[in-house]
C-alpha positions in Angstrom: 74.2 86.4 114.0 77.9 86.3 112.9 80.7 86.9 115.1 84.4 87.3 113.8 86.9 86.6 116.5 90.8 87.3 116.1 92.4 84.3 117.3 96.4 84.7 118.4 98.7 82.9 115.9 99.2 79.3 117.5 96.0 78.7 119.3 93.1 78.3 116.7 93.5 74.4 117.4 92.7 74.9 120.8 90.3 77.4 120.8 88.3 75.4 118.3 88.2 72.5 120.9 86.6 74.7 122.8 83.5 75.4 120.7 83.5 71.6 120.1 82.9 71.0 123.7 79.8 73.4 123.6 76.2 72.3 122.2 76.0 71.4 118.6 72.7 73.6 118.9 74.3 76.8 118.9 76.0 76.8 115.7 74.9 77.1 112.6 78.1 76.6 111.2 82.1 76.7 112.7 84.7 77.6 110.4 88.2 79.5 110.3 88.5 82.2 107.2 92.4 83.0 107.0 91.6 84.6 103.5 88.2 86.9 104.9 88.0 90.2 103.3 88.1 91.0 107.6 92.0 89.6 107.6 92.4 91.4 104.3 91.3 94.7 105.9 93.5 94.0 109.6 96.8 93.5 107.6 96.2 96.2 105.6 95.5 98.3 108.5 98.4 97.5 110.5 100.5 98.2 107.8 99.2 101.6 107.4 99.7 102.0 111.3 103.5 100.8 110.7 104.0 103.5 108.2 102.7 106.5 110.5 104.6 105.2 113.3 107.9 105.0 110.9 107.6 108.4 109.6 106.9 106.7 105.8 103.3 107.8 105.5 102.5 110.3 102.5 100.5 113.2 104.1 97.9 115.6 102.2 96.8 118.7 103.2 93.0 118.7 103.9 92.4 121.1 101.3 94.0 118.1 98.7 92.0 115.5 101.0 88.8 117.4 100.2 89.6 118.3 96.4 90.1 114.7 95.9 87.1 113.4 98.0 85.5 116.0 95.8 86.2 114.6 92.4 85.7 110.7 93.8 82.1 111.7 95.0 81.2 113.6 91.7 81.9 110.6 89.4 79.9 108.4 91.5 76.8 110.9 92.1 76.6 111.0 88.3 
């Protein structure tokens, strides 16, 4: 089992002292991923929340939504 927890900027050191006080025998392995395709996906996320919130987001009708869901799934069905 994998579990990905989002650590607050400042306190990796001392969260990681706290799974070093815990058994060696529960990990497989203990390690921080700053460049994870999951920290990838979060900052891209909150930057696409930033723009709705601003007002800067491009918006599509759900007819264009759908047209161009449309064409994305026929090039990939054939």
């Amino acid at each position: 089992m994998q579990v990905v927890i989002d650590v607050k900027e400042g306190y990796a050191a001392q969260f990681l002292s706290i799974l070093q006080s815990l058994d060696g025998r529960f990990f497989n392995q203990v390690k921080i991923e700053k460049d994870s395709q999951f920290m990838h996906d979060k900052a891209y996320l909150e930057t696409e929340l930033e723009e709705l919130k601003s007002g800067h987001a491009a918006m599509v009708s759900l007819e264009e939504f759908e047209a161009h869901m449309n064409t994305v799934l026929d090039e990939y069905a054939h």
